[in-house]
C-alpha positions as CSV (number, residue, x, y, z in Angstrom):
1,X,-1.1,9.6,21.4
2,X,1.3,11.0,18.5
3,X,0.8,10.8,15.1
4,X,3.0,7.9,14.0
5,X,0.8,6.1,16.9
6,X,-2.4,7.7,15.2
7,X,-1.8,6.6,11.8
8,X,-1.0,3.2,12.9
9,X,-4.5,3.2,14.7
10,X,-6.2,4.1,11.2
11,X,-4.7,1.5,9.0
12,X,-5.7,-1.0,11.7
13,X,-9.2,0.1,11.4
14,X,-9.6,1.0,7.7
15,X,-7.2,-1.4,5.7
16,X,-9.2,-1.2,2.7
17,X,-8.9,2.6,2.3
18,X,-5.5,2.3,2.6
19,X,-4.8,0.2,0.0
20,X,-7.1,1.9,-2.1
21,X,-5.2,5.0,-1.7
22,X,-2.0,3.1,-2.6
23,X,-4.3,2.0,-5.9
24,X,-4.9,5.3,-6.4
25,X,-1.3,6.7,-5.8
26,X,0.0,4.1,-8.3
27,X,-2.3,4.4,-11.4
28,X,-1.4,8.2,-10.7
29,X,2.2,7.0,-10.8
30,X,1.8,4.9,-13.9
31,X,0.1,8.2,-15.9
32,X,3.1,9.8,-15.2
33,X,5.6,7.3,-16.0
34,X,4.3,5.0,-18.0
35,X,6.9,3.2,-19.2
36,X,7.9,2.2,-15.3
37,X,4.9,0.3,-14.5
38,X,6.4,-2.9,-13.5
39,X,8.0,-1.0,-10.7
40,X,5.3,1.3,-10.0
41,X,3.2,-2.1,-9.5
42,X,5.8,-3.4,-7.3
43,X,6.6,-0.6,-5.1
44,X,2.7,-0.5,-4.3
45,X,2.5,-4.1,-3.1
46,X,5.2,-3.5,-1.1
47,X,3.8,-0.2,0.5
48,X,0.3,-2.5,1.2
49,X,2.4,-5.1,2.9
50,X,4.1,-2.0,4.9
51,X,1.0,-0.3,5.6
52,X,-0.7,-3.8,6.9
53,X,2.0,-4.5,9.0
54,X,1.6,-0.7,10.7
55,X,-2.1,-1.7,10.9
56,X,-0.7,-4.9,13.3
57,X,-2.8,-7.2,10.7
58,X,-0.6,-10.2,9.1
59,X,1.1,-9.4,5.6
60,X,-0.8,-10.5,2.5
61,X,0.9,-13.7,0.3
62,X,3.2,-12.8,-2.7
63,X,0.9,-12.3,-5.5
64,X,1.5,-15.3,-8.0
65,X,3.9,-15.1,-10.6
66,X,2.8,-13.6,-14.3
């Protein structure tokens, strides 16, 4: 089993963490650049969707519209 296969095994098992460490990444982001949040938030649904989809579980819905 490589890595990629690995990694793929782990976001199958622990979907939570991962998108908690996507959280985490992104409030990280947003300290730095603050003024690019709406991105920041953006680019970390799309990176949970991703990671999901590595994980073999179904993609979450859109979030609703603000």
């Amino acid at each position: 089993m490589n890595l990629f296969d690995k990694a793929k095994e782990a976001l199958g098992k622990h979907p939570d963490q991962a998108n908690q460490g996507i959280d985490k990444v992104a409030d990280a982001a947003k300290d730095k650049w603050g003024g690019h949040g709406e991105q920041i938030d953006k680019a970390a649904e799309k990176a949970k969707g991703f990671a999901q989809q590595q994980g073999g579980q179904e993609e979450p819905p859109p979030p609703p519209p603000a």
